[in-house]
PDB file of N, CA, C and O in Angstrom:
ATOM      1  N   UNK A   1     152.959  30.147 194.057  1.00  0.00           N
ATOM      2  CA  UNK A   1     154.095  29.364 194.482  1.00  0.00           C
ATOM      3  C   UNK A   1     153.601  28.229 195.364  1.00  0.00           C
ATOM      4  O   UNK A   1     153.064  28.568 196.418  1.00  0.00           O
ATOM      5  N   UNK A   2     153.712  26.792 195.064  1.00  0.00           N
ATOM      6  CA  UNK A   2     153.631  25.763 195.543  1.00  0.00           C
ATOM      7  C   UNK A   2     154.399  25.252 196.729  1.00  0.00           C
ATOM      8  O   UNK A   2     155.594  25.427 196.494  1.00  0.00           O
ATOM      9  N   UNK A   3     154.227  24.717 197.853  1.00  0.00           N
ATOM     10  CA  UNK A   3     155.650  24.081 198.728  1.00  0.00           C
ATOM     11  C   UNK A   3     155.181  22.656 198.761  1.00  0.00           C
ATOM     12  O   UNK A   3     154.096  22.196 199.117  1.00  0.00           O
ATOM     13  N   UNK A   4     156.287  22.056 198.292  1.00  0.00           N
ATOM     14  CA  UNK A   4     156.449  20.871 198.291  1.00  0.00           C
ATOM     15  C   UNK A   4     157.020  20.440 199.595  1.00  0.00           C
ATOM     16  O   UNK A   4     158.027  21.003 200.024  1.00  0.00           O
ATOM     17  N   UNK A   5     156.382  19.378 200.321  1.00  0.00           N
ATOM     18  CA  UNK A   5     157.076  18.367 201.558  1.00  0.00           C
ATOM     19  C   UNK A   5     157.960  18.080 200.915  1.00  0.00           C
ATOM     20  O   UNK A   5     157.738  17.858 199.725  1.00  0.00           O
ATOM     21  N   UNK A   6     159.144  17.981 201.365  1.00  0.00           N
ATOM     22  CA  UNK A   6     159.905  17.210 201.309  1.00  0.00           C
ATOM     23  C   UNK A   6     160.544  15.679 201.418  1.00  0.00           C
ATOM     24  O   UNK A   6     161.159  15.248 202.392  1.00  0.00           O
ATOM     25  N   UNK A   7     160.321  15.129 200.478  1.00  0.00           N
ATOM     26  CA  UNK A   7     160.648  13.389 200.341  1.00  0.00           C
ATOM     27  C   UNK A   7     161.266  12.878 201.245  1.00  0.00           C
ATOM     28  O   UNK A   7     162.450  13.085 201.512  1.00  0.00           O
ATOM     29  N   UNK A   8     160.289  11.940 201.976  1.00  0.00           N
ATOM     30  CA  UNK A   8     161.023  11.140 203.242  1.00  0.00           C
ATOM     31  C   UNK A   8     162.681  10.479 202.436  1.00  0.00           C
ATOM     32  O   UNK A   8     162.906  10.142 201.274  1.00  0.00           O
ATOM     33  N   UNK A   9     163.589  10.512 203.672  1.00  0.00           N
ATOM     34  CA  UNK A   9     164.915   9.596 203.129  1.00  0.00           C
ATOM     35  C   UNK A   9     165.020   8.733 203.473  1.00  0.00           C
ATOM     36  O   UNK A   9     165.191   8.633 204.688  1.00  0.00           O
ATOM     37  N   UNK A  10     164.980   7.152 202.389  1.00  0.00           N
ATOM     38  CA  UNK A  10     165.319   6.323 202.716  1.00  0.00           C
ATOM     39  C   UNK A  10     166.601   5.534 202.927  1.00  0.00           C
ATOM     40  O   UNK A  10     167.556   5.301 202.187  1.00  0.00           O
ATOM     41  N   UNK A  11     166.357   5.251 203.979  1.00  0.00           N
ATOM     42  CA  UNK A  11     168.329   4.549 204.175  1.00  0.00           C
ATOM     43  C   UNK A  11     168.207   3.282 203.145  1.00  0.00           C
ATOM     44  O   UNK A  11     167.164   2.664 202.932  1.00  0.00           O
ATOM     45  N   UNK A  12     169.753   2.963 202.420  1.00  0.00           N
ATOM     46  CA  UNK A  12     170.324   1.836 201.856  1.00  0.00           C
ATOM     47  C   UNK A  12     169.502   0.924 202.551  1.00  0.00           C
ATOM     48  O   UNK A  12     169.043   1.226 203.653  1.00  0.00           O
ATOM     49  N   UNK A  13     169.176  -0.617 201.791  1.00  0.00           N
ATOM     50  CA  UNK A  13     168.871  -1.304 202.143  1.00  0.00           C
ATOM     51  C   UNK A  13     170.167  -2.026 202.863  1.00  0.00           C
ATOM     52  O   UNK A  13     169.942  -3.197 203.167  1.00  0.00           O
ATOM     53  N   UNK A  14     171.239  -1.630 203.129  1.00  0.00           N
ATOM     54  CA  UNK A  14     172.340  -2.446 203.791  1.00  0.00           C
ATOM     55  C   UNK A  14     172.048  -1.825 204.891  1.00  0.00           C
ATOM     56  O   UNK A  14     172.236  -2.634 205.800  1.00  0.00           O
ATOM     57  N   UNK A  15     171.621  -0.634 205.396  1.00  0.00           N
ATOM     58  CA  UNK A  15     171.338   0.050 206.715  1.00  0.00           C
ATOM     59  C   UNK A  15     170.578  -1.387 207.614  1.00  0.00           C
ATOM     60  O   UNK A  15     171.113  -2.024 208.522  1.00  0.00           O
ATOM     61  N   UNK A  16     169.144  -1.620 206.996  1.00  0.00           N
ATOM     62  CA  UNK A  16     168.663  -2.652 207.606  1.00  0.00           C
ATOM     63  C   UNK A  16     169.389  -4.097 207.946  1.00  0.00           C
ATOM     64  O   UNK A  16     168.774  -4.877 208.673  1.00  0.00           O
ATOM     65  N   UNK A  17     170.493  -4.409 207.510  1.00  0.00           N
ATOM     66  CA  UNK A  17     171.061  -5.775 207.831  1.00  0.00           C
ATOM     67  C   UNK A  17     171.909  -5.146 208.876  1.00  0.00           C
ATOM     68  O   UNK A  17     172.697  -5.899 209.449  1.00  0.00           O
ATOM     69  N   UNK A  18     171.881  -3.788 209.252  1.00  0.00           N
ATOM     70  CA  UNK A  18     173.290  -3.898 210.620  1.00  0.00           C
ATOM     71  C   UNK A  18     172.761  -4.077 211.619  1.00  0.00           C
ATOM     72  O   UNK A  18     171.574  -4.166 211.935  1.00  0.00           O
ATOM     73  N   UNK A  19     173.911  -4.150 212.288  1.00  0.00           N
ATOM     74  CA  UNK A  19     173.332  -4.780 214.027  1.00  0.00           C
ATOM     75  C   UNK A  19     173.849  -3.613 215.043  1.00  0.00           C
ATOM     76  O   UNK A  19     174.934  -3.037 214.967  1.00  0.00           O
ATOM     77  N   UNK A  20     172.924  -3.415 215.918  1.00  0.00           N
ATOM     78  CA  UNK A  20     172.728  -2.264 216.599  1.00  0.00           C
ATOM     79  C   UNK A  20     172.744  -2.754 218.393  1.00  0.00           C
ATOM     80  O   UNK A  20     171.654  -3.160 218.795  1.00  0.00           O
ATOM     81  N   UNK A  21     173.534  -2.736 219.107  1.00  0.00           N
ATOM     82  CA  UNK A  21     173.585  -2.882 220.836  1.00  0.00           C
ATOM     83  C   UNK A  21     172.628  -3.072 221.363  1.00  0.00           C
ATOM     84  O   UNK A  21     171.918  -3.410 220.417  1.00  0.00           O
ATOM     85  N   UNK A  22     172.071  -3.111 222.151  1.00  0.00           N
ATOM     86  CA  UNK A  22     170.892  -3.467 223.107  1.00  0.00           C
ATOM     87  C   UNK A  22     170.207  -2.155 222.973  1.00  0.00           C
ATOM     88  O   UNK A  22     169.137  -1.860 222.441  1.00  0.00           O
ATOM     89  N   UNK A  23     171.108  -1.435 223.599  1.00  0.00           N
ATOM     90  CA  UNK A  23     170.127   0.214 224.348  1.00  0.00           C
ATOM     91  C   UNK A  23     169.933   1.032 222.823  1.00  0.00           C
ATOM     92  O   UNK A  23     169.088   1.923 222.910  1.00  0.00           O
ATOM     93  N   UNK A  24     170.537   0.900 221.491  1.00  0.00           N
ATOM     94  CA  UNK A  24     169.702   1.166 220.493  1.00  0.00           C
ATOM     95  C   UNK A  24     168.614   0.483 220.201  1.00  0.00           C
ATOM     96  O   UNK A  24     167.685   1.143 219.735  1.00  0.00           O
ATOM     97  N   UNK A  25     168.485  -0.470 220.320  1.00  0.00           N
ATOM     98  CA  UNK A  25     167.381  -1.596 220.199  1.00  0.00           C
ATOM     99  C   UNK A  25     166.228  -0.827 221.175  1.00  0.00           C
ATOM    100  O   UNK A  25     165.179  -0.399 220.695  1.00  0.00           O
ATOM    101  N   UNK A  26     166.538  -0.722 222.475  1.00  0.00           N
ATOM    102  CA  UNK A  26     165.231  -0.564 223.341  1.00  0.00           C
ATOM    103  C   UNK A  26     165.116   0.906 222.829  1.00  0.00           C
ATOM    104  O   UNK A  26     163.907   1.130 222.773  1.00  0.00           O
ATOM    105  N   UNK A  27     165.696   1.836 222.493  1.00  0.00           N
ATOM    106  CA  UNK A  27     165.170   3.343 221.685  1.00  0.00           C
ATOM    107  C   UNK A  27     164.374   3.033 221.106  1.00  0.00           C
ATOM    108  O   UNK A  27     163.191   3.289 221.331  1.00  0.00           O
ATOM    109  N   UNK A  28     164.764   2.468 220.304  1.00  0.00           N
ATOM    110  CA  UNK A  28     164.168   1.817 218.815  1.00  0.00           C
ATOM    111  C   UNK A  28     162.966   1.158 219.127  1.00  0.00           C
ATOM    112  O   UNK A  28     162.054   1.442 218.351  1.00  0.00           O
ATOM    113  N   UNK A  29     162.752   0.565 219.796  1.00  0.00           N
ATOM    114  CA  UNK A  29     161.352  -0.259 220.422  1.00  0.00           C
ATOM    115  C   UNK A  29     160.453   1.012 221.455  1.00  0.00           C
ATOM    116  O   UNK A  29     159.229   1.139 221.502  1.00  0.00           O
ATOM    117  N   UNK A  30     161.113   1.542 221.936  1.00  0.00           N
ATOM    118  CA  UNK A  30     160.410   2.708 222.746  1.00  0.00           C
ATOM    119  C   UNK A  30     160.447   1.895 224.558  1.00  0.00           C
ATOM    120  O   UNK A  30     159.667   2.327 225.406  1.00  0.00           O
ATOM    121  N   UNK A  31     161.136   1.092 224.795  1.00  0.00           N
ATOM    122  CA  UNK A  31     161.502   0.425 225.805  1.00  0.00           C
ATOM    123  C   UNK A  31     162.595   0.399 226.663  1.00  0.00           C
ATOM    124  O   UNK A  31     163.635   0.765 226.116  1.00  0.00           O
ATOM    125  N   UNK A  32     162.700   0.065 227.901  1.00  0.00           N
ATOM    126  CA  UNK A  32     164.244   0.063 228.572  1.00  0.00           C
ATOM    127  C   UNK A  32     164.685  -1.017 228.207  1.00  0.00           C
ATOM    128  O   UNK A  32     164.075  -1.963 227.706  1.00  0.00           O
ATOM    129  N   UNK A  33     165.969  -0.885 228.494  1.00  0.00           N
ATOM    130  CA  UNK A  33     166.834  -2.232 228.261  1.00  0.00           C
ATOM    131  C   UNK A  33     166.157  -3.531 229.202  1.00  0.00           C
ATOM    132  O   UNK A  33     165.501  -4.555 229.014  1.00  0.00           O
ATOM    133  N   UNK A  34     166.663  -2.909 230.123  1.00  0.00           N
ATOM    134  CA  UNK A  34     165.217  -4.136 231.519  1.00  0.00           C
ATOM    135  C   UNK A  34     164.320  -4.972 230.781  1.00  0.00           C
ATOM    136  O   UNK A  34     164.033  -6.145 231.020  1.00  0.00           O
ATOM    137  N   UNK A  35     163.912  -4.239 229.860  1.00  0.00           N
ATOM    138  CA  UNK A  35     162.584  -4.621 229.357  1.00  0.00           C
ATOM    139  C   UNK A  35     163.030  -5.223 227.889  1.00  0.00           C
ATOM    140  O   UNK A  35     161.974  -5.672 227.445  1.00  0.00           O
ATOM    141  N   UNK A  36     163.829  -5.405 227.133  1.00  0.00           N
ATOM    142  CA  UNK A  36     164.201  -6.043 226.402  1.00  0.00           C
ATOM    143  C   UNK A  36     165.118  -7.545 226.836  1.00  0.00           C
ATOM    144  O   UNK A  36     165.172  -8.691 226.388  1.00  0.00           O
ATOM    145  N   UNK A  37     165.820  -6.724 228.049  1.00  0.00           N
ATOM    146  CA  UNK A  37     166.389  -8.107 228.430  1.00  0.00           C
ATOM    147  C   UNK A  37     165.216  -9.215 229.001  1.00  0.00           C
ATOM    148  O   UNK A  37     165.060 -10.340 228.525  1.00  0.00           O
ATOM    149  N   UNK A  38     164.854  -8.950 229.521  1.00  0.00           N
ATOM    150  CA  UNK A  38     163.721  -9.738 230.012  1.00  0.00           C
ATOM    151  C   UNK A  38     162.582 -10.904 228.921  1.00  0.00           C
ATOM    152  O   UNK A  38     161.979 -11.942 229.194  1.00  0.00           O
ATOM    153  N   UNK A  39     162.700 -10.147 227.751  1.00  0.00           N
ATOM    154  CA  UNK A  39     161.632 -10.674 226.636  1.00  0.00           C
ATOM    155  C   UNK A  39     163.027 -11.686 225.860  1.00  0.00           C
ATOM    156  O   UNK A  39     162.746 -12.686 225.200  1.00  0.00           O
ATOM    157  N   UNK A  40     164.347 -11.283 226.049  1.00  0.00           N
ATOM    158  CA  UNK A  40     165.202 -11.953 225.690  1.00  0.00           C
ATOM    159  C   UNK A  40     165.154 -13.772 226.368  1.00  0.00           C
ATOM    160  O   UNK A  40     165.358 -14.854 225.817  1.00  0.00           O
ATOM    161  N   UNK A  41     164.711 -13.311 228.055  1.00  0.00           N
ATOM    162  CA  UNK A  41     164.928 -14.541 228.808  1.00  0.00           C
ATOM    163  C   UNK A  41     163.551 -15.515 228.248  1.00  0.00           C
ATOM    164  O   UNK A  41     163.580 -16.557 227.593  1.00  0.00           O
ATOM    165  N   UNK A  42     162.468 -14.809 228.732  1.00  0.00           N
ATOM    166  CA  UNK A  42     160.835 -15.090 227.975  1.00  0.00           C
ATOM    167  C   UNK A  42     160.667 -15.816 226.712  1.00  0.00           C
ATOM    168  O   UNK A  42     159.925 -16.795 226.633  1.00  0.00           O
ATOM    169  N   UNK A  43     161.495 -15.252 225.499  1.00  0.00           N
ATOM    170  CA  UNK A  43     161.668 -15.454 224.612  1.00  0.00           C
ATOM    171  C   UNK A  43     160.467 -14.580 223.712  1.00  0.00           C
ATOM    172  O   UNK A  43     160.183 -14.866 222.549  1.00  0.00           O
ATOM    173  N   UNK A  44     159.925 -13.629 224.375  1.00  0.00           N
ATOM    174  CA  UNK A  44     159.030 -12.699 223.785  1.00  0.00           C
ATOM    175  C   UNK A  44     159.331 -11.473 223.130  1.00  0.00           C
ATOM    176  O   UNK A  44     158.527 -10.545 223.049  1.00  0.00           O
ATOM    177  N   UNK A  45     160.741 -11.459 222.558  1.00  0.00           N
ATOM    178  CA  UNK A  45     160.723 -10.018 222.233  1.00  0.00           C
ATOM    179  C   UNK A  45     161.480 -10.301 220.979  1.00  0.00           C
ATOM    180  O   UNK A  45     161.762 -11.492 220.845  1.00  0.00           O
ATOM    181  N   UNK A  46     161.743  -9.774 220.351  1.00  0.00           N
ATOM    182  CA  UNK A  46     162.883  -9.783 218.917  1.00  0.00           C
ATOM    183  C   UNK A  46     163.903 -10.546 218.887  1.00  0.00           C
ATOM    184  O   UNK A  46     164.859 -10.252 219.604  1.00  0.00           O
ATOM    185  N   UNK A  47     163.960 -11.824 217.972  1.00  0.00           N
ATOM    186  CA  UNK A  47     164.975 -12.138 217.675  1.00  0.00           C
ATOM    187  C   UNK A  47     166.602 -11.520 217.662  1.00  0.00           C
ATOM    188  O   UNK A  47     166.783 -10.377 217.244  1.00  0.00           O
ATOM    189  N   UNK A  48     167.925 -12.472 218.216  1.00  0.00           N
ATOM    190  CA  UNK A  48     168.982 -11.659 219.043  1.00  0.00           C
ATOM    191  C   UNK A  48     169.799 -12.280 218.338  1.00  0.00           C
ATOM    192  O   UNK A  48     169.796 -13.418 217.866  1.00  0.00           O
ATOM    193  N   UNK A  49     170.655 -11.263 218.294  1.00  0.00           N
ATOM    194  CA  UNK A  49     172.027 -12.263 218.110  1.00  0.00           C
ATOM    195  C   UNK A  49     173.508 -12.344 219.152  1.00  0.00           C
ATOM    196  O   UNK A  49     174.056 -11.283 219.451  1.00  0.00           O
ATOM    197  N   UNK A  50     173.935 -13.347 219.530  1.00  0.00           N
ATOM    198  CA  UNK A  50     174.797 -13.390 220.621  1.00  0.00           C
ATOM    199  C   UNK A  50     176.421 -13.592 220.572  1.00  0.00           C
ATOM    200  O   UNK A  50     176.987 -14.662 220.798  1.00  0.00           O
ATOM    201  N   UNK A  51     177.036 -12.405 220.247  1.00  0.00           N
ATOM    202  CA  UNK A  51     178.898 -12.697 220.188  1.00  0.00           C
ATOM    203  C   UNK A  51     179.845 -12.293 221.134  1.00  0.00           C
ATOM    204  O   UNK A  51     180.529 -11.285 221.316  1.00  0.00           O
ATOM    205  N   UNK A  52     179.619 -13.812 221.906  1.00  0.00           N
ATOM    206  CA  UNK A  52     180.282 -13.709 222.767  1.00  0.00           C
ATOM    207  C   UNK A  52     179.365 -13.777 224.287  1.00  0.00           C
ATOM    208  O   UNK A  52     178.520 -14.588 224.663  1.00  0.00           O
ATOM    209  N   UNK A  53     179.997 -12.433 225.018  1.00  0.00           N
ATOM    210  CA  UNK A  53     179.005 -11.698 225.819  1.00  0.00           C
ATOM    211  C   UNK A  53     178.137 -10.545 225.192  1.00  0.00           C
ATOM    212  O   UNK A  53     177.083 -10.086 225.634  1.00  0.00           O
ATOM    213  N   UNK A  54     178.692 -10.255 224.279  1.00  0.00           N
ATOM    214  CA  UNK A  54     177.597  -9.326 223.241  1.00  0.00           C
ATOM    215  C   UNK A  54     176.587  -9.453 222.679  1.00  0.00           C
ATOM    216  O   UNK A  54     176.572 -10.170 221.679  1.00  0.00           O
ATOM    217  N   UNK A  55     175.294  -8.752 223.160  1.00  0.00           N
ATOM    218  CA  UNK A  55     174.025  -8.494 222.559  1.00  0.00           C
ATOM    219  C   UNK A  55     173.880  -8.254 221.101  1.00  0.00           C
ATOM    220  O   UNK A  55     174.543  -7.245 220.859  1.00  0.00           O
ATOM    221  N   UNK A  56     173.491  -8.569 220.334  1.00  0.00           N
ATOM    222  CA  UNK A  56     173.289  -7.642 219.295  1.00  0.00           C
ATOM    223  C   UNK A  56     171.799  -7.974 218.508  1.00  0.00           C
ATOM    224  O   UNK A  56     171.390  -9.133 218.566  1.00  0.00           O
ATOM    225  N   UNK A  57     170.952  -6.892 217.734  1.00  0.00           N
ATOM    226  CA  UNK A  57     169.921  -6.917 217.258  1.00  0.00           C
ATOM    227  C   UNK A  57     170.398  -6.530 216.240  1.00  0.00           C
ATOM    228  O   UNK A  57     171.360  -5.762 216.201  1.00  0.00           O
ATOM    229  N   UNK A  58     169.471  -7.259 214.671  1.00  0.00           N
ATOM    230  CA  UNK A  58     169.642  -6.407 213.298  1.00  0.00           C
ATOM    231  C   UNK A  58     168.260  -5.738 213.676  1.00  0.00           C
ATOM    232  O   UNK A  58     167.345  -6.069 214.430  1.00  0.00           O
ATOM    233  N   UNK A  59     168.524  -4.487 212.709  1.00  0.00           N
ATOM    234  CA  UNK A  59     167.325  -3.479 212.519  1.00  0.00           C
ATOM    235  C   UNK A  59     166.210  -3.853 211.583  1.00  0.00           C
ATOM    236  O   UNK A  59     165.105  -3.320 211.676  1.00  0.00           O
ATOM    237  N   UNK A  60     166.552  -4.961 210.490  1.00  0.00           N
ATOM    238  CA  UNK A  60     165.217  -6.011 209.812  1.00  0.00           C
ATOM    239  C   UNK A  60     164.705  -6.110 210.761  1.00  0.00           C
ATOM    240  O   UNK A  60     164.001  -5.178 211.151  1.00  0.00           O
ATOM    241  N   UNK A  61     164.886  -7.584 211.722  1.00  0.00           N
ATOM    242  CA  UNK A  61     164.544  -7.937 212.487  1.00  0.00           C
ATOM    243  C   UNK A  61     163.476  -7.004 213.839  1.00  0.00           C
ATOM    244  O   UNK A  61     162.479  -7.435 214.419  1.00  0.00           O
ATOM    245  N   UNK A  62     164.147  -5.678 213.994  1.00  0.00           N
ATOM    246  CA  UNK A  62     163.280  -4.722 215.019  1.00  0.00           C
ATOM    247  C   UNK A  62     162.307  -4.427 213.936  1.00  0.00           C
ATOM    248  O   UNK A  62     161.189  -4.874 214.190  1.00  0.00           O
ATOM    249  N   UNK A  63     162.391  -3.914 213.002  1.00  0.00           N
ATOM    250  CA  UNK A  63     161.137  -3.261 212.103  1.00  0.00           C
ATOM    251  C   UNK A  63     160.384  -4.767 212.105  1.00  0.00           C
ATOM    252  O   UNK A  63     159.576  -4.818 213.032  1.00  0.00           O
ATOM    253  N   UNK A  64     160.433  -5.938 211.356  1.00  0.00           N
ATOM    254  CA  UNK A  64     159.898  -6.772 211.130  1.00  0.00           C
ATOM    255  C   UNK A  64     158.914  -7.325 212.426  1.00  0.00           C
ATOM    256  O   UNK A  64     157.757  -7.711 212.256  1.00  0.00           O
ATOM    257  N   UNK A  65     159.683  -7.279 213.894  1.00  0.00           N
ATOM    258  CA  UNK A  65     158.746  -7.323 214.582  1.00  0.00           C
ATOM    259  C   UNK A  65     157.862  -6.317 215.017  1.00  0.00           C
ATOM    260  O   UNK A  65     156.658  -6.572 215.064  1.00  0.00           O
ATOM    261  N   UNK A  66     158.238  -5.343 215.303  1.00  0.00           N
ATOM    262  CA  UNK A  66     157.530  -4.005 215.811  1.00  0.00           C
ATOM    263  C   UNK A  66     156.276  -4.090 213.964  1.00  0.00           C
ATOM    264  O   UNK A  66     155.208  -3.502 214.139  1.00  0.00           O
ATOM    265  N   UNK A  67     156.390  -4.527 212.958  1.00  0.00           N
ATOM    266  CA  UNK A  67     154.920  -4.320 211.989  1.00  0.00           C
ATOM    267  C   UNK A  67     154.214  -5.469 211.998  1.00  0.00           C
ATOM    268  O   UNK A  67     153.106  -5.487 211.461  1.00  0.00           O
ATOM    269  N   UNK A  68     154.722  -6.567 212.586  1.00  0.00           N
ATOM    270  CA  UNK A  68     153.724  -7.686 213.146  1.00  0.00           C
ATOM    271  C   UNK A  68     152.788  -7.282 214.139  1.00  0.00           C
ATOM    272  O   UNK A  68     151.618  -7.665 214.133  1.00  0.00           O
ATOM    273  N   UNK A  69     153.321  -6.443 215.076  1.00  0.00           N
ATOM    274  CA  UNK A  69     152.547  -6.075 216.145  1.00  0.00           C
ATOM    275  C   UNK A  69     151.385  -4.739 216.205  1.00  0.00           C
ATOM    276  O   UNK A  69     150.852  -4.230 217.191  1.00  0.00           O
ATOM    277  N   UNK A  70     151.235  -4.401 214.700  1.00  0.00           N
ATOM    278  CA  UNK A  70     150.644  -3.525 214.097  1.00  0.00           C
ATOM    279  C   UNK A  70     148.905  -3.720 214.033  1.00  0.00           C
ATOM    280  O   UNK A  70     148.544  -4.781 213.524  1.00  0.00           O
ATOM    281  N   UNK A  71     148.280  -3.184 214.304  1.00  0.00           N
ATOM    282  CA  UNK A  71     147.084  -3.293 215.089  1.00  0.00           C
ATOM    283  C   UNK A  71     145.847  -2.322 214.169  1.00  0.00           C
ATOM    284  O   UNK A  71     146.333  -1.249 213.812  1.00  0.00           O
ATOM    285  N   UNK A  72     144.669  -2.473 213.823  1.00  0.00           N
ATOM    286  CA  UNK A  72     143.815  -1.151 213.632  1.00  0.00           C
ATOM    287  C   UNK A  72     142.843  -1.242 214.668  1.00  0.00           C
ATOM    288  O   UNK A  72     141.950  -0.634 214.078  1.00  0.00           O
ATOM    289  N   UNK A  73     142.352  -1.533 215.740  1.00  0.00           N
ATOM    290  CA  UNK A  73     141.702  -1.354 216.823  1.00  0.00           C
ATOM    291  C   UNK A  73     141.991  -2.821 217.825  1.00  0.00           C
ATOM    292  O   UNK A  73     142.455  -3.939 217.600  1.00  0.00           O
ATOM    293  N   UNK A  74     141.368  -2.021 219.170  1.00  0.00           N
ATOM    294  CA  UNK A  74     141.881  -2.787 220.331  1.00  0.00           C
ATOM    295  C   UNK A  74     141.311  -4.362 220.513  1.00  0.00           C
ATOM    296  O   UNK A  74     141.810  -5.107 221.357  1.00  0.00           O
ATOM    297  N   UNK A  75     140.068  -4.841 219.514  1.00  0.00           N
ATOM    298  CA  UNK A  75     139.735  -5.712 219.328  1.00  0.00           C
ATOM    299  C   UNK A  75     140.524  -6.789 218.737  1.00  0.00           C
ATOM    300  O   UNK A  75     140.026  -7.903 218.571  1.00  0.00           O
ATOM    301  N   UNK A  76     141.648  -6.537 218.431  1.00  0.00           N
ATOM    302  CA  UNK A  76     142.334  -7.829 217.254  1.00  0.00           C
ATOM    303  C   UNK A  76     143.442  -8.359 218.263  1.00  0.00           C
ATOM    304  O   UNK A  76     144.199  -9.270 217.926  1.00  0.00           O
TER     305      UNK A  76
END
């Protein structure tokens, strides 16, 4: 008897176009909000989107930056 892993699940590609609050965003980054707002002012952190007084991040956009920043040793 064989056990098979079980097949990662991938979300809809419409999952990736939604937009997610700040403090999902900094989960999602592994960061505090502090620390997102801040790269917001900088202009160093993930592209934002702004309605209103409302924050908002798409989840493209977090994946897309978080695999730019993708590294194979401390030299690069």
């Amino acid at each position: 008897m064989t056990t098979e892993s079980p097949s990662p699940i991938t979300p809809p590609a419409e999952y990736w176009e939604g937009f997610i609050p700040e403090g999902d965003a900094a989960d999602y980054l592994c960061q505090s909000v502090r620390t997102i707002q801040k790269w917001r002012v900088t202009g160093g952190g993930p592209e934002f989107y702004k309605f209103g007084r409302s924050v908002r991040y798409r989840r493209r956009d977090l994946r897309q930056w978080v695999e730019e920043r993708r590294r194979a040793h401390t030299s690069q």
